[in-house]
C-alpha positions as CSV (number, residue, x, y, z in Angstrom):
1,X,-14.3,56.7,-25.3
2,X,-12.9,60.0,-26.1
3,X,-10.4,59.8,-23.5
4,X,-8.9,57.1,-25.2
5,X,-9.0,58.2,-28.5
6,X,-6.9,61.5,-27.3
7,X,-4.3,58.8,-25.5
8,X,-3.8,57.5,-29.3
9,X,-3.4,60.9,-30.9
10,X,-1.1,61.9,-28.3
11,X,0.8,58.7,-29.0
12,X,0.7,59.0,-32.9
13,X,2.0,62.3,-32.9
14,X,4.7,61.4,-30.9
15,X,5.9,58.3,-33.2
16,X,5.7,61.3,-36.3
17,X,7.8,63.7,-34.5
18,X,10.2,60.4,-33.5
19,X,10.2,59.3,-37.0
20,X,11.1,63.1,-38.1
21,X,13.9,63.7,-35.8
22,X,16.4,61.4,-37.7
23,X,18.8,61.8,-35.0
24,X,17.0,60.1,-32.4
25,X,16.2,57.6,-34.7
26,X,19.7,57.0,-35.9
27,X,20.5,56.4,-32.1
28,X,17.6,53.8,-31.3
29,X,19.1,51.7,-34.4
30,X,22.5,52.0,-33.5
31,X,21.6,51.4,-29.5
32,X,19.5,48.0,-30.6
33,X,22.6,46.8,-32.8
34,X,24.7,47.3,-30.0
35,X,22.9,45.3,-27.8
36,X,22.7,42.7,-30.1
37,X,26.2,42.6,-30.7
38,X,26.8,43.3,-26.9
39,X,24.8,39.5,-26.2
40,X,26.2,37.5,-28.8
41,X,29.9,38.4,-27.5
42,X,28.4,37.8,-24.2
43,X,27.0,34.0,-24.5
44,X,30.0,33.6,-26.5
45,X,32.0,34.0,-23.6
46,X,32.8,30.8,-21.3
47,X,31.3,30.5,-17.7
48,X,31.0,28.7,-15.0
49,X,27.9,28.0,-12.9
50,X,25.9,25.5,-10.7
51,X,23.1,23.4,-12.2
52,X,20.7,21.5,-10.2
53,X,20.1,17.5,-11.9
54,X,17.6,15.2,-10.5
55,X,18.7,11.2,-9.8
56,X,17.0,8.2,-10.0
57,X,18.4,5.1,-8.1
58,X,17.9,1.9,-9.3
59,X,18.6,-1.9,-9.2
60,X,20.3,-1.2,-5.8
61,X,21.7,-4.7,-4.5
62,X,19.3,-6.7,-2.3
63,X,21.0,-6.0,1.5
64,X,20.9,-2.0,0.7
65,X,17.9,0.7,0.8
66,X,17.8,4.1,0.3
67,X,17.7,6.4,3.2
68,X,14.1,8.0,4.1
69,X,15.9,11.7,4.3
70,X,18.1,11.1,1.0
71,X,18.6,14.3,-1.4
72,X,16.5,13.7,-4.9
73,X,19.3,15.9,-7.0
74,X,23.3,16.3,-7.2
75,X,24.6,20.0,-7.4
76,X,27.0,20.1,-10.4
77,X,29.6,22.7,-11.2
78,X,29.4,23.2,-15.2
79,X,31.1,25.5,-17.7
80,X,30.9,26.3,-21.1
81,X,29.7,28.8,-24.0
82,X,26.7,31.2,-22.6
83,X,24.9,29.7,-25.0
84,X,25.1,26.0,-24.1
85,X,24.7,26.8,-20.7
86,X,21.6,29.4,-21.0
87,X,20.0,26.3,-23.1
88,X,20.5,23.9,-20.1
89,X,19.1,27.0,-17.3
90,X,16.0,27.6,-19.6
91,X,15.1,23.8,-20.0
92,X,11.4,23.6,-18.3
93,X,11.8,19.6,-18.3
94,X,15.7,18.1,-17.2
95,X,15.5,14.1,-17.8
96,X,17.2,12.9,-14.5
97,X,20.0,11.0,-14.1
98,X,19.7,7.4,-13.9
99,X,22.1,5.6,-11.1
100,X,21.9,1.7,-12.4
101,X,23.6,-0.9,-9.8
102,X,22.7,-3.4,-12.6
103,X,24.4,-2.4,-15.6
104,X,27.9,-3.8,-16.4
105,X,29.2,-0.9,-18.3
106,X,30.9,1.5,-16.4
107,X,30.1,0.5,-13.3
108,X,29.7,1.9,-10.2
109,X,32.2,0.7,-7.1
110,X,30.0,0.4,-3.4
111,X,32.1,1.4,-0.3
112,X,31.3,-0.5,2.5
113,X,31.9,2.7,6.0
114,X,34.3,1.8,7.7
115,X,32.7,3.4,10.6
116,X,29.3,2.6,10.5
117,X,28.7,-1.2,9.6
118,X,24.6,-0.6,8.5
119,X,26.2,2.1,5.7
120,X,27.6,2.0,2.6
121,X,27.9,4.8,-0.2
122,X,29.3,5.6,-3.9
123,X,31.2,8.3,-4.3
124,X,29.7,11.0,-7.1
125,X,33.3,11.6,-8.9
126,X,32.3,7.9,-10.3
127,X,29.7,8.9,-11.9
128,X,31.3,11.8,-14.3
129,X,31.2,9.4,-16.9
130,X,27.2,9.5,-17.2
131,X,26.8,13.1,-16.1
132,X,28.9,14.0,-19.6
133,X,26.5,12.0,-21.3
134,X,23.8,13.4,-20.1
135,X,25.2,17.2,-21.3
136,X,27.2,16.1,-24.1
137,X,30.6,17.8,-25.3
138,X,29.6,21.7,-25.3
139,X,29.0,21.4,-21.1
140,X,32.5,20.7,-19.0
141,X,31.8,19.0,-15.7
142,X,33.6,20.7,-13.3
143,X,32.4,19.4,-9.8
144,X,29.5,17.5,-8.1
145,X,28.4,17.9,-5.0
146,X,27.6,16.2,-2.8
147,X,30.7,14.1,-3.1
148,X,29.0,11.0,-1.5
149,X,25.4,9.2,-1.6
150,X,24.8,6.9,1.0
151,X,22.8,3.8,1.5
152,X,21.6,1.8,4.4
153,X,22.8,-1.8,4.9
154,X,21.1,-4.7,6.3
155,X,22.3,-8.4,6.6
156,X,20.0,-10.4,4.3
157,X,17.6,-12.4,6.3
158,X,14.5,-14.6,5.3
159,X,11.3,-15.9,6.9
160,X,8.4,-17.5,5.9
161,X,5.2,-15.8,7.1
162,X,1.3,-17.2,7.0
163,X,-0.8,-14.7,5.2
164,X,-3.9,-12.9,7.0
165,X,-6.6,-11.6,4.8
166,X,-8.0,-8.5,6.0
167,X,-11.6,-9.0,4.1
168,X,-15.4,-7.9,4.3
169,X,-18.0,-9.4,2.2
170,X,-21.9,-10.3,2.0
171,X,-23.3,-13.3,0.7
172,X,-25.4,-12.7,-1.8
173,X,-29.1,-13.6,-1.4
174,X,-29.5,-17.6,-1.1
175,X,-25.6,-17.8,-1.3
176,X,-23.8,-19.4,2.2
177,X,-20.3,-19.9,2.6
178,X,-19.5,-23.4,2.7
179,X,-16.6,-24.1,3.6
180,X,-12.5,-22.6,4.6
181,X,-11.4,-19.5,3.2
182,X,-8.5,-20.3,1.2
183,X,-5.0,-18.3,0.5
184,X,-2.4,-18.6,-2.6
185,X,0.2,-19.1,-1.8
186,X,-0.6,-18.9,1.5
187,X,3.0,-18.0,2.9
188,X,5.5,-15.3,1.5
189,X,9.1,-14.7,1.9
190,X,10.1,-11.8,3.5
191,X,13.7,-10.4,3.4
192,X,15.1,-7.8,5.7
193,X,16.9,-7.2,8.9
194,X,16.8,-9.8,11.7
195,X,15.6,-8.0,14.0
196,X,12.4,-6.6,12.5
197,X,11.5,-9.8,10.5
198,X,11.7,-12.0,13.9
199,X,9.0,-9.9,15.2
200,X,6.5,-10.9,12.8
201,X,3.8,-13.1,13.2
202,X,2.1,-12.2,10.3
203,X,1.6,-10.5,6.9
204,X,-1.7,-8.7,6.2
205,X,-3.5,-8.0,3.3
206,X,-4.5,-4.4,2.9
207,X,-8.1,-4.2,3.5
208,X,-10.7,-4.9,1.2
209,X,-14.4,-4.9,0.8
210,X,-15.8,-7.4,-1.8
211,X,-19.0,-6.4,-1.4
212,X,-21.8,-8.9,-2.7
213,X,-20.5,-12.3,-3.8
214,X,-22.4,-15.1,-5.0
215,X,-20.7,-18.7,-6.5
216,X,-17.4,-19.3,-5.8
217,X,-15.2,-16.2,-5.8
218,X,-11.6,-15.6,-6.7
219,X,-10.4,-12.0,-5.9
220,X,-6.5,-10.9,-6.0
221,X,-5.6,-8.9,-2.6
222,X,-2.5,-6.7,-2.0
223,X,-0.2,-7.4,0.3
224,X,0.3,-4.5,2.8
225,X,4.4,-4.2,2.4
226,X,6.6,-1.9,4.7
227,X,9.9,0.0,3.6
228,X,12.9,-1.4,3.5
229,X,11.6,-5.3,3.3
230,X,10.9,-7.1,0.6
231,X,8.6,-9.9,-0.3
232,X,8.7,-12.7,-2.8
233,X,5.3,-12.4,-3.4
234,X,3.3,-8.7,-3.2
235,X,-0.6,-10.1,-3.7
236,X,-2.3,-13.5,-3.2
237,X,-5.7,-14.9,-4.5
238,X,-8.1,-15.4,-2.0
239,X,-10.4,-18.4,-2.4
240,X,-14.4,-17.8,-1.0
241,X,-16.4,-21.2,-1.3
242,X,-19.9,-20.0,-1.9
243,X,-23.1,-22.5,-2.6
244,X,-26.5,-22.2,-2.7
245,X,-28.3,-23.1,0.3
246,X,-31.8,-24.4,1.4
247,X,-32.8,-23.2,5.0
248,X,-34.7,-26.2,6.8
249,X,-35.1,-26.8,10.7
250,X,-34.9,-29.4,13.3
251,X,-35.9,-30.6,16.9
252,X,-32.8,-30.7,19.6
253,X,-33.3,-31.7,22.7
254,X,-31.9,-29.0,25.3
255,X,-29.0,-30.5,27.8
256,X,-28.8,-28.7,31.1
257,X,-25.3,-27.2,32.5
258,X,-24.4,-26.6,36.0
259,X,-27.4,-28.1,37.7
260,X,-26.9,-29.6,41.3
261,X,-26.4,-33.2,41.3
262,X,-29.0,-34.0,44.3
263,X,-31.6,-32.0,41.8
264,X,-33.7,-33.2,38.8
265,X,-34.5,-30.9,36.4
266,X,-37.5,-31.0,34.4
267,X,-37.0,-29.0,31.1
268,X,-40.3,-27.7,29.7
269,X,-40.0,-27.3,26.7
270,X,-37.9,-30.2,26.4
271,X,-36.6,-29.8,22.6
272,X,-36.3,-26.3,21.2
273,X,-37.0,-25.9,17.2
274,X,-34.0,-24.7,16.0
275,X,-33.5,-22.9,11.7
276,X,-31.2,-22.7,9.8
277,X,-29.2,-22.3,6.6
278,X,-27.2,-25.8,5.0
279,X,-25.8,-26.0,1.6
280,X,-27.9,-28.3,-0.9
281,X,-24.9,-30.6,-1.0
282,X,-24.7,-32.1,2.2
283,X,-28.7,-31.3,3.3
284,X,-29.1,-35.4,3.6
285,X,-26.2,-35.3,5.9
286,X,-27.7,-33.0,8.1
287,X,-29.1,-34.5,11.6
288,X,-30.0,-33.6,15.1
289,X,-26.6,-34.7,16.3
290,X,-24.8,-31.9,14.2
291,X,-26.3,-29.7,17.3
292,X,-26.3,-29.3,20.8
293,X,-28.7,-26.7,22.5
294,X,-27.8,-25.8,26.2
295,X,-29.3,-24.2,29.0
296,X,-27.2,-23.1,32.0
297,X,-28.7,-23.5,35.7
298,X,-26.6,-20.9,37.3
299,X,-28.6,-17.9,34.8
300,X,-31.6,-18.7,35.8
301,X,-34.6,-16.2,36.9
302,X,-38.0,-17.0,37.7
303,X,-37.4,-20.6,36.8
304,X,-36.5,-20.1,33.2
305,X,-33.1,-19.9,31.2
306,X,-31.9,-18.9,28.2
307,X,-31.2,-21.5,25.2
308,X,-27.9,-21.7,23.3
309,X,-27.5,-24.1,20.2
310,X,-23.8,-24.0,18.3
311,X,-23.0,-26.6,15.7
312,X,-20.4,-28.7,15.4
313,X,-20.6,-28.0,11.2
314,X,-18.9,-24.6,10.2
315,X,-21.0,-24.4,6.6
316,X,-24.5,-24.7,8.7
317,X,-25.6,-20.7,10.0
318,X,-28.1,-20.9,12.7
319,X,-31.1,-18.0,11.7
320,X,-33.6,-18.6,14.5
321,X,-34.1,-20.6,17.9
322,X,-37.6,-20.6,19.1
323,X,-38.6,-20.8,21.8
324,X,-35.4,-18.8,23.0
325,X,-35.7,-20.0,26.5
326,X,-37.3,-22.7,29.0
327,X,-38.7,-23.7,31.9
328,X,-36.2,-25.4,34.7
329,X,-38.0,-26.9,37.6
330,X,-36.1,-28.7,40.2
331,X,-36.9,-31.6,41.6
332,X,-35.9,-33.4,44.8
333,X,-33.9,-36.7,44.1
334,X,-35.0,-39.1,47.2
335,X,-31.9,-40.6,48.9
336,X,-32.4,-44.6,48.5
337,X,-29.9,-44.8,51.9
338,X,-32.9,-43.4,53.8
């Protein structure tokens, strides 16, 4: 502590002496003048510097896209009073320029390259006239740089392509789906280059979990889009049916597969009980010809076979098949020719 209370007599006792000697002080008020005057004649005085100036494109015309390596900003060569100029270098925020294809004023010309067929480009002297406005009268444009932008050009082509949803969901408890998922619209329009539309057989949507659903369920999904296509439509409305369902079971006889034709087979058991889930609506319509229940000869070990059961109904779900395999014992068919 009484260090620094030394440092501030030391320092006091230096402004007295400063304040005493009015010959020193004379000069520090004379030297600050100076250097007032000395900046004010300065920034009075007209220069010429570069300025960086952000661009935005937009409303470019349907067959063009902007290049994936394009430059964000235009260089531009500016002069003017110090003071206009060190109010534009000191600006945290520049608002960038906006390049509109679609406005009628003032409009910008498109070069098709005479060189390169998938090119076009605008050349940056055209747009002088929106550059001023952007810095007003005080600024000169001098130059921009670069002295082209170019664009990519495709020949316009179109093809209608089925949508595929990318989905994962759960039914919720005592919920089944009954019934085709269903897409709208369930086609889009895309718009791009020949040869990369062609080669598409389909258009995803990105993917999405829905989680729990219950009812029927309605959900909007994003189409996954690429660069440089476009799409008349950019999401779709997926359709789930969901109903209530009861779960029930029933008593199919099992059909044998593959079994040699100068053998009987005796199935034991003959029927296997088979569960499952069916949506109250159509639970009358529900009989033992909705399944069939197979065993296959050729996988059999120790005389037994495993059971399969599908359904020829899409809204029943099969929960349990019991027993899950039977007995196949093989008899002799006698030969009536002997």
């Amino acid at each position: 502590m009484s260090e620094t209370i030394k440092q501030k007599n030391i320092i006091i006792r230096f402004l007295v002496k400063l304040t005493r000697n009015r010959n020193i002080l004379v000069f520090l008020v004379f030297f600050v003048i100076s250097a007032f005057l000395w900046f004010l004649n300065a920034i009075n005085k007209e220069y010429t510097t570069d300025l960086s100036l952000p661009y935005i494109i937009k409303n470019l015309p349907k067959n063009m896209s902007i290049p994936e390596d394009y430059k964000e900003e235009l260089t531009i060569s500016v002069s003017g009073h110090g003071y206009n100029l060190l109010r534009e270098e000191i600006e945290k925020i520049k608002l960038p320029l906006i390049i509109d294809f679609s406005k009628d004023k003032n409009p910008i010309k498109i070069h098709s390259n005479p060189n390169n067929c998938t090119q076009s480009f605008i050349i940056t002297e055209d747009l002088k006239i929106l550059v001023n406005k952007r810095f007003g009268d005080n600024i000169k444009l001098v130059k921009i740089s670069p002295d082209t932008i170019y664009f990519n050009t495709t020949q316009t082509y179109s093809k209608q392509i089925a949508v595929k949803p990318l989905i994962t969901f759960e039914p919720d408890v005592n919920y089944v789906k009954n019934g085709e998922i269903t897409i709208r619209p369930d086609t889009v329009t895309v718009y791009g280059p020949q040869d990369i539309v062609d080669t598409m057989k389909a258009i995803y949507t990105k993917p999405t979990d829905l989680g729990i659903i219950n009812d029927n369920h309605v959900h909007s999904l994003e189409i996954n889009t690429f660069k440089n296509l476009r799409y008349s439509k950019t999401s779709v409305l997926i359709d789930i049916p969901m109903e209530k369902y009861t779960e029930t079971s029933l008593k199919i006889p099992v059909n044998i597969m593959n079994a040699p034709e100068k053998l009987k087979i005796r199935v034991i058991p003959s029927e296997v009980s088979v569960s499952f889930k069916v949506p109250l609506s159509i639970f009358s319509e529900i009989d033992i010809t909705d399944f069939v229940a197979t065993a296959n000869f050729k996988d059999i070990q120790d005389q037994e076979a495993e059971v399969s059961v599908t359904s020829s109904r899409p809204e029943l779900q099969i929960t349990n098949i019991s027993p899950i395999s039977v007995k196949l014992l093989p008899e002799q068919i006698n030969d009536s020719n002997d």
